[in-house]
C-alpha positions as CSV (number, residue, x, y, z in Angstrom):
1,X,-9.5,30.8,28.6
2,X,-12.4,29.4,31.1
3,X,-11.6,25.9,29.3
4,X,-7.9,25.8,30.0
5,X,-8.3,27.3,33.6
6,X,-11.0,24.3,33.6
7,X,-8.4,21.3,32.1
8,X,-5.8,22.9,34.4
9,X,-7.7,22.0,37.7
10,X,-8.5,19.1,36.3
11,X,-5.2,17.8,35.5
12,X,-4.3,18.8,39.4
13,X,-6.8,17.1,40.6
14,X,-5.6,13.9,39.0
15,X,-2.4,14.2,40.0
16,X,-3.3,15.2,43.6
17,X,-5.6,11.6,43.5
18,X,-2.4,9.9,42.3
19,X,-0.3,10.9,45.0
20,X,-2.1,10.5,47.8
21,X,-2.9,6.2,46.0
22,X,0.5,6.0,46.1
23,X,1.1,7.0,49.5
24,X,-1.5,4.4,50.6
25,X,0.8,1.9,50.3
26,X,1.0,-0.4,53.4
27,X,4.6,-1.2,54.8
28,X,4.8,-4.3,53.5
29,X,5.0,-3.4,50.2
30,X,7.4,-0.2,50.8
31,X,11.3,-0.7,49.7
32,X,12.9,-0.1,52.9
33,X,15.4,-2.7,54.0
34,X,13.3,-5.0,55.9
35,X,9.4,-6.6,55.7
36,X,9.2,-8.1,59.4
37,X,11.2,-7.0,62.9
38,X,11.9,-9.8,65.4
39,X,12.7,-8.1,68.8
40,X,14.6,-10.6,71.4
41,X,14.9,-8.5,74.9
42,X,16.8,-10.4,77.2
43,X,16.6,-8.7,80.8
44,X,19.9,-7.9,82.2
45,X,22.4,-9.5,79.6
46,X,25.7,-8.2,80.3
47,X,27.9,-7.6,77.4
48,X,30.9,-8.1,79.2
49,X,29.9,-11.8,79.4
50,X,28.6,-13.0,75.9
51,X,32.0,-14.1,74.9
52,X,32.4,-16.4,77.5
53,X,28.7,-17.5,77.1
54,X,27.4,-20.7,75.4
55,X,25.6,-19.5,73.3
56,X,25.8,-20.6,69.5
57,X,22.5,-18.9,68.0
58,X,23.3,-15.3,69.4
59,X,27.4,-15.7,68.1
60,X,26.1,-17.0,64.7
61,X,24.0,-13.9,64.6
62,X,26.3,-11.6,65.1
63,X,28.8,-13.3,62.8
64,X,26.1,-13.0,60.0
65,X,24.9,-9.6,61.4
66,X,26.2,-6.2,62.7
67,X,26.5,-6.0,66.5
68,X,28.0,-3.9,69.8
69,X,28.8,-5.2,73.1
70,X,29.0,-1.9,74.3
71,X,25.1,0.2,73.7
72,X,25.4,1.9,76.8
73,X,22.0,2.1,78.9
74,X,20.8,5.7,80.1
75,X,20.7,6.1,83.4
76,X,20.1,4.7,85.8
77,X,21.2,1.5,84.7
78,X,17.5,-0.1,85.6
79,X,15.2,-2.5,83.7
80,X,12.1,0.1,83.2
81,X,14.2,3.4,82.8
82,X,16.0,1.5,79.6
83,X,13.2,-0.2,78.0
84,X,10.9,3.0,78.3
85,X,14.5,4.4,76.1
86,X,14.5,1.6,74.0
87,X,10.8,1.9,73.3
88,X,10.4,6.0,73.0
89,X,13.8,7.0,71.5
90,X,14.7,9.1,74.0
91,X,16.4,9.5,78.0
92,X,15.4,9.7,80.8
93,X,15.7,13.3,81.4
94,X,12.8,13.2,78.3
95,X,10.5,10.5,79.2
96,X,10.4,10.4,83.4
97,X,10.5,6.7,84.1
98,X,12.8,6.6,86.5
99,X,13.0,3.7,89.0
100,X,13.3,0.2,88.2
101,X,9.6,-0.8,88.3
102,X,7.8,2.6,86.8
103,X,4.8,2.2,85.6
104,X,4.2,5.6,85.2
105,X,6.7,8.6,84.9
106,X,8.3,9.6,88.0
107,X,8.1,13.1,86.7
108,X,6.5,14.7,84.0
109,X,7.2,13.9,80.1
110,X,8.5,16.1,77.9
111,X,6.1,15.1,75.7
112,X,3.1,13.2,75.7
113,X,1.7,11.5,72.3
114,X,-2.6,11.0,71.2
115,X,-2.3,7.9,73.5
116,X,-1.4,9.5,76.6
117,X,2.5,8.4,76.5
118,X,5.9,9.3,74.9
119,X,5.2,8.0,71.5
120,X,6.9,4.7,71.4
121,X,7.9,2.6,68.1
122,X,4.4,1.2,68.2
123,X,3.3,4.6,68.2
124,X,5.1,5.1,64.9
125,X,4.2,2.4,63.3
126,X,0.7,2.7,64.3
127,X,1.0,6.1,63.0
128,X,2.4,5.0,59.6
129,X,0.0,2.4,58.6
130,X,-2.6,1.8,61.3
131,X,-3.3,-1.6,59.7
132,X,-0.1,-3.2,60.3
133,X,0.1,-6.0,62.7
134,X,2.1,-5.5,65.6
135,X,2.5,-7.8,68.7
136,X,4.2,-7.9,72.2
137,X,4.9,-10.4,74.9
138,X,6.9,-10.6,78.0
139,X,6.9,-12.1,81.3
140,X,7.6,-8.4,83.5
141,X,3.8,-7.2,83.5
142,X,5.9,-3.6,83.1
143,X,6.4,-3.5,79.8
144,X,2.7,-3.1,79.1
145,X,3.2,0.1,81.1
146,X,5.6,1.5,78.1
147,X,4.8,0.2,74.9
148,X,2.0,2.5,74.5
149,X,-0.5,-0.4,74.5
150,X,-3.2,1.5,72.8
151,X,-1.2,1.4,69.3
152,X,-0.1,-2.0,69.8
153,X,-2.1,-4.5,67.9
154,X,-1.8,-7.4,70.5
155,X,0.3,-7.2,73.9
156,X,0.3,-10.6,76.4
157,X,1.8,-11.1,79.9
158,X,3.1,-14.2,79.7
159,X,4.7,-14.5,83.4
160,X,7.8,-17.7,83.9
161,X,6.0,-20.9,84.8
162,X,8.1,-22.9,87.5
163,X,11.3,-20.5,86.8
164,X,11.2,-21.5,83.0
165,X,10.3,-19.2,79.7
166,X,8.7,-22.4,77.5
167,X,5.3,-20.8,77.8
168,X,6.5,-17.4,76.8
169,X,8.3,-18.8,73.7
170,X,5.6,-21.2,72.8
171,X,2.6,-18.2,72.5
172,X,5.2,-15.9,70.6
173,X,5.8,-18.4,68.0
174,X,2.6,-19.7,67.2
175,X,2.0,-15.5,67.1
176,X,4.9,-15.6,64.7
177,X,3.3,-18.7,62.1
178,X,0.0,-16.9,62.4
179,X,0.2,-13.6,62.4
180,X,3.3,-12.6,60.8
181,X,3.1,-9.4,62.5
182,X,5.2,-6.6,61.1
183,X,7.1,-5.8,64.2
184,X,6.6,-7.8,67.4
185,X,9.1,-7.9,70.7
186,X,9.3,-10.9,73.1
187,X,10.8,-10.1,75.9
188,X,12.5,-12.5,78.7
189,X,13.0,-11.3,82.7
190,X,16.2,-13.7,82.5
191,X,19.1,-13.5,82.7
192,X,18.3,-10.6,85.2
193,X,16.6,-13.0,87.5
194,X,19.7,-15.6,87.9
195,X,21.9,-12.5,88.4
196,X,20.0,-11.2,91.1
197,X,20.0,-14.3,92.9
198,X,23.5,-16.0,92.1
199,X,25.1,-13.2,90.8
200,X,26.1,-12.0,87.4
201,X,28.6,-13.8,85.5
202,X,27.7,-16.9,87.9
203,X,27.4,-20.8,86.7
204,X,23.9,-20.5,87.3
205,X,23.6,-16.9,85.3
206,X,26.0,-18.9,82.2
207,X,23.9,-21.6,82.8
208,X,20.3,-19.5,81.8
209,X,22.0,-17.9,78.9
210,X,22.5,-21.4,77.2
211,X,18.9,-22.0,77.8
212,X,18.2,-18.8,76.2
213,X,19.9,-19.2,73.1
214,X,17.9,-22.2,72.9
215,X,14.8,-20.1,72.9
216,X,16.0,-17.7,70.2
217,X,16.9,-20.3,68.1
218,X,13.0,-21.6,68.5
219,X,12.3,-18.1,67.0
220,X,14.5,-18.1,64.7
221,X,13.0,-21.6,63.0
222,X,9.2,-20.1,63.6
223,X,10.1,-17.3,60.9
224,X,11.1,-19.8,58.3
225,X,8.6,-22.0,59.1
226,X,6.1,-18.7,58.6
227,X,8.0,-18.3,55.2
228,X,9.4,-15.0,56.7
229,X,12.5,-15.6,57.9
230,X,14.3,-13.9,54.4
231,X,12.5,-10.7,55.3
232,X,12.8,-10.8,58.9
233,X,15.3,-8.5,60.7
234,X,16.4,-10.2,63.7
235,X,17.0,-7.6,67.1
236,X,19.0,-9.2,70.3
237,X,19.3,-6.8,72.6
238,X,19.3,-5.9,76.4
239,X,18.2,-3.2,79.0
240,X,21.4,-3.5,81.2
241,X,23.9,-5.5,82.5
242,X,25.2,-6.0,86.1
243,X,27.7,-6.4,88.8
244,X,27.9,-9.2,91.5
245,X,23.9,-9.5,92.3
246,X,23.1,-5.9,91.1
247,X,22.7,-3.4,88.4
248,X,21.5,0.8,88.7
249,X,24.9,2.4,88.9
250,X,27.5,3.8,86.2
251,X,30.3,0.8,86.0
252,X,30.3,-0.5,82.0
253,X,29.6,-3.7,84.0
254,X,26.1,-2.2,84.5
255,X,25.6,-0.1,81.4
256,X,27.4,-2.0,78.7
257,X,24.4,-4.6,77.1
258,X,24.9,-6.1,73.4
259,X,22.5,-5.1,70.6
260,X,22.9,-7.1,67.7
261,X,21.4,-6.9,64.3
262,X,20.8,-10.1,62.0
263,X,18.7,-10.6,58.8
264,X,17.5,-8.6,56.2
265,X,19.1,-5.7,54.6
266,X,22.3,-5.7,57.4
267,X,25.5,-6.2,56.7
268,X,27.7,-9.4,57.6
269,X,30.4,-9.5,60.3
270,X,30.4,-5.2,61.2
271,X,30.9,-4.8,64.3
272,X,29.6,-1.4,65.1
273,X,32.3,1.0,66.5
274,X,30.2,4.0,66.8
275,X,28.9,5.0,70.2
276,X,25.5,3.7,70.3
277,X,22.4,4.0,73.3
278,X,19.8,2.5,74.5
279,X,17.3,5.4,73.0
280,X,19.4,4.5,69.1
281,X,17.0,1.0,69.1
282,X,13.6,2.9,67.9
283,X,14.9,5.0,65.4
284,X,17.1,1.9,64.0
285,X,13.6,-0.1,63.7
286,X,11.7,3.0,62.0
287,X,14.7,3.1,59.7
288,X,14.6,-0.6,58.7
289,X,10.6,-0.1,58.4
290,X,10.8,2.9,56.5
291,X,8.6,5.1,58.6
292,X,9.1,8.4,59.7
293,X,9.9,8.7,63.3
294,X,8.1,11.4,65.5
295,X,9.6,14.4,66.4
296,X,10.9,14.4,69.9
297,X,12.6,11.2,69.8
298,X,16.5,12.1,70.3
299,X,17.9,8.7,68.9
300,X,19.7,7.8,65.7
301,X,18.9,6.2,63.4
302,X,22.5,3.5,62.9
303,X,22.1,3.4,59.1
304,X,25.8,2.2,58.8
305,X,24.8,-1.3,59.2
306,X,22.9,-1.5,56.8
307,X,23.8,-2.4,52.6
């Protein structure tokens, strides 16, 4: 009797070890649609005006990818209030940030995470395999405020150098060849700068957005150059969008941005009908990564553009 009681515990034991090898595993080597996510942020990117834009890159994405015009912001339609969403997975109402420049909440989260913040997708993936490389660079020193910095693996200002992005683009690329993080954002303060000043929709604002295609084809080429690019899942996205020289209030001018979807594991040519916001984007990227997203984020997951 003691001997079978004794082979019993045993064979638990082993199988107990097993599991827990198994769920080891780092998320590179996991099954879930994609191996690398490519952020693109560009600030204040109206959808209402990327049909009339020059840009090739971005169109040839979205022929190859799934996309909306219409991922409507939270509100109000400003730059920290929707990346703080598109970061934590949740509105407003949840995470505080509430002006256009917070750097802290306005009021109090619902929930704070270990790091002192409203877990964030860095959070999660930090979470999830606390090995993985992760990376983030933008020009707006803000977005180190919501990012959840702790749980990022590497996070660089990169501010606009005579009213151009090159340095940006240059330091995330060579991030890109040697790094190969698992999930990185780069993040541009254009077009949002052009439409403040000339106005959106203006030759100068249609003028940046050809520049910027430029940039995200530079990207593009880095991931193939890194021998990534077949894994890669590409994100374009913006916080907001805007009318005449502003954005903050409730006209789809303002709240209508594009969010496309290129790459690994997503379908060709869907357009995505479903409504989708701003606080959708971090459960979409936990999806693609396989992770398990934490518990108060609010967003969903948009598994129909996915094979």
């Amino acid at each position: 009797m003691k001997n079978n009681l004794c082979r019993f515990f045993l064979s638990l034991c082993v199988a107990t070890l097993a599991v827990a090898c198994c769920d080891n595993t780092s998320l590179t080597e996991t099954s879930a649609p994609a191996k690398h996510v490519v952020l693109i942020g560009l600030d204040g990117l109206a959808g209402n005006l990327v049909e009339a834009a020059e840009m090739p890159t971005l169109k040839d994405m979205m022929a190859r990818g799934a996309w909306t015009l219409k991922s409507r912001s939270v509100l109000p339609s400003s730059s920290a209030v929707n990346w703080a969403s598109t970061y934590m997975g949740v509105p407003t109402e949840m995470h505080g940030y509430h002006t256009w420049g917070s750097r802290v909440p306005d009021f109090p989260s619902i929930e704070v995470g270990e790091n002192g913040i409203v877990p964030t997708i860095f959070t999660a993936i930090h979470r999830a395999d606390s090995e993985a490389r992760t990376s983030a660079f933008y020009e707006w020193e803000v977005h180190g405020c919501l990012i959840d910095s702790i749980a990022v693996s590497y996070h660089r200002h990169v501010p606009m150098r005579d009213g151009l992005s090159d340095d940006l683009t240059a330091a995330y690329v060579a991030e890109l060849k040697q790094n190969k993080p698992l999930f990185s954002i780069v993040i541009y303060d254009s077009p949002d700068v052009e439409g403040h000043e000339y106005g959106w929709g203006s030759p100068e604002y249609m003028a940046r957005l050809k520049v910027l295609d430029n940039h995200i084809a530079q990207i593009v080429e880095a991931t193939k150059e890194a021998g990534t690019y077949e894994d890669t899942l590409f994100i374009v996205m913006a916080d907001h969008g805007g009318i005449n020289k502003g954005h903050g209030g409730t006209t789809a001018e303002e709240m209508d941005a594009p969010l496309i979807f290129c790459g690994s594991g997503v379908k060709q040519g869907f357009h995505i009908e479903s409504a989708v916001m701003r606080f959708d984007t971090a459960p979409t990227i936990a999806y693609a990564l396989g992770i398990e997203q934490p518990d108060v984020w609010r967003g969903k997951a948009l598994t129909q553009i996915f094979e």
